[in-house]
C-alpha positions in Angstrom: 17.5 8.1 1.7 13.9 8.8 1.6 11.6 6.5 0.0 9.0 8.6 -1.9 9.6 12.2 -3.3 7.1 14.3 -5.6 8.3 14.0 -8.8 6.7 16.1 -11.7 7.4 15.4 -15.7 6.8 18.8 -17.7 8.1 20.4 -20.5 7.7 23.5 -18.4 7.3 24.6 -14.7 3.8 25.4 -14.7 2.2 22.6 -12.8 5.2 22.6 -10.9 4.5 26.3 -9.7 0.8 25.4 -9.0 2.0 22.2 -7.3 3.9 24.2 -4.7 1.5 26.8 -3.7 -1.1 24.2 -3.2 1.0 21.4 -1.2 1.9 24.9 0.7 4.6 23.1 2.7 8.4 24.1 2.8 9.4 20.7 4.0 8.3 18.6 0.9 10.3 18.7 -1.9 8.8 18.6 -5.4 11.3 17.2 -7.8 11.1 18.6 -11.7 12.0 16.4 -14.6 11.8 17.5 -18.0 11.6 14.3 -19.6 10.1 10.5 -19.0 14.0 9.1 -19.2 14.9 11.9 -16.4 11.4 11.1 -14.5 12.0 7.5 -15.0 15.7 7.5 -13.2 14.5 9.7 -10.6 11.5 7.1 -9.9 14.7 4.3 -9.7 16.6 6.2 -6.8 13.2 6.3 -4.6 10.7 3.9 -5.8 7.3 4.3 -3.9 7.0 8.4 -5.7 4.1 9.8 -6.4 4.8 11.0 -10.2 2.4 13.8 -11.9 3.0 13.4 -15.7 2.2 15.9 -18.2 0.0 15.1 -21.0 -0.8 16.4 -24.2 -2.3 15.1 -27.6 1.4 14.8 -29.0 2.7 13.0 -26.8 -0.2 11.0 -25.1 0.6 7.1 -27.2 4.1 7.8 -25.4 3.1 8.6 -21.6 0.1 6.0 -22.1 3.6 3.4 -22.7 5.6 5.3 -20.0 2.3 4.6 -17.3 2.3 0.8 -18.1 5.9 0.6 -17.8 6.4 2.6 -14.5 3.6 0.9 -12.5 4.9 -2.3 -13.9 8.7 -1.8 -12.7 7.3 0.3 -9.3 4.7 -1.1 -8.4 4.9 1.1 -4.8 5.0 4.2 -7.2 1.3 5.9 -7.9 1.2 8.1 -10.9 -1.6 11.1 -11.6 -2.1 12.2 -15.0 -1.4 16.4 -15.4 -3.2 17.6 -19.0 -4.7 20.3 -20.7 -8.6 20.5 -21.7 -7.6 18.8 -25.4 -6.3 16.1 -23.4 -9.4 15.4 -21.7 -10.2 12.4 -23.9 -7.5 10.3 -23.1 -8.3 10.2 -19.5 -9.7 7.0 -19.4 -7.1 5.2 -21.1 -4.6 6.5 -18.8 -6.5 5.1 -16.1 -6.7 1.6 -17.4 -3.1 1.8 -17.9 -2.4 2.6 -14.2 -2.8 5.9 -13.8 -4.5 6.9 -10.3 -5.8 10.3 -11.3 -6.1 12.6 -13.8 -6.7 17.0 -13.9 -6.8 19.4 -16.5 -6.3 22.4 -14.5 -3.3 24.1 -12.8 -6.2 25.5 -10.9 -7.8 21.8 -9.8 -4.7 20.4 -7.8 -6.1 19.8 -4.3 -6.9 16.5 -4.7 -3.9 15.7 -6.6 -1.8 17.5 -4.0 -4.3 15.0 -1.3 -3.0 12.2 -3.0 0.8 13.1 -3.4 0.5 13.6 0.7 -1.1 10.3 0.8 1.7 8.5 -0.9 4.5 10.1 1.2 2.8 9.4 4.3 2.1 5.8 3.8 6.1 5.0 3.5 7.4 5.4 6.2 11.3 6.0 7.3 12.6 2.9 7.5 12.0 1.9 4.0 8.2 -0.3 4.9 5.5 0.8 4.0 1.7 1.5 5.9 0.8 -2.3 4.5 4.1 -3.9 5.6 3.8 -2.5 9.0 0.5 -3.8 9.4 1.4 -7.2 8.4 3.8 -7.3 10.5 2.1 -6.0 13.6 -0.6 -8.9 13.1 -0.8 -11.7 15.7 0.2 -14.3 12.9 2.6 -12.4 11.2 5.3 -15.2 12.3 
């Protein structure tokens, strides 16, 4: 089972679409969810995820709760914040609540997509991630 996926949390596919042409790479996966329960059991079955959650001024006292609660549960997990221009404001409050990143442009993924990378190559097959590794390769890890 791998460890990390990509998952995205839309109502629609658009950042999904623009996800894919910029990660650019048949062999990762992006994973779509349509809402936080879905994105939430999908974070369960693979734990360290990088997660891109869709914003908007409806729904942002919910996904600011549905932050807190996922970096709390997974702490491995890394979550970037996907939004419109009206949701520019809340940025900041996303961030405090453990949100890694934020963009309000389909058009503005690359470091997004940098990130996402990031994430999936720091776990590594076996389950242990870049940190434990390290640990474990140092001279007093005994």
């Amino acid at each position: 089972m791998q460890q990390a996926r990509v998952i995205l949390c839309e109502k629609n596919g658009t950042w999904a679409v623009a996800f894919r042409r910029e990660l650019a790479s048949p062999v990762i996966r992006v994973y779509e969810t349509r809402s936080r329960k879905q994105c939430r059991e999908e974070v369960a079955l693979s734990p360290a995820s990088f997660v891109g959650l869709e914003v908007t001024a409806e729904n942002i006292d919910a996904a600011h709760n549905f932050v807190t609660c996922l970096r709390e549960e997974f702490p491995c997990s890394c979550v970037v914040v996907l939004g419109s221009r009206d949701s520019e404001p809340y940025e900041f409050p996303l961030r405090e609540a453990g949100a890694i990143f934020a963009t309000f442009s389909p058009r503005h993924l690359s470091a997004a997509v940098t990130l996402a990378r990031r994430q999936l190559m720091t776990v590594s097959d076996t389950g242990t991630s870049l940190r434990e590794t390290i640990f474990a390769r140092l001279p007093w890890s005994e």
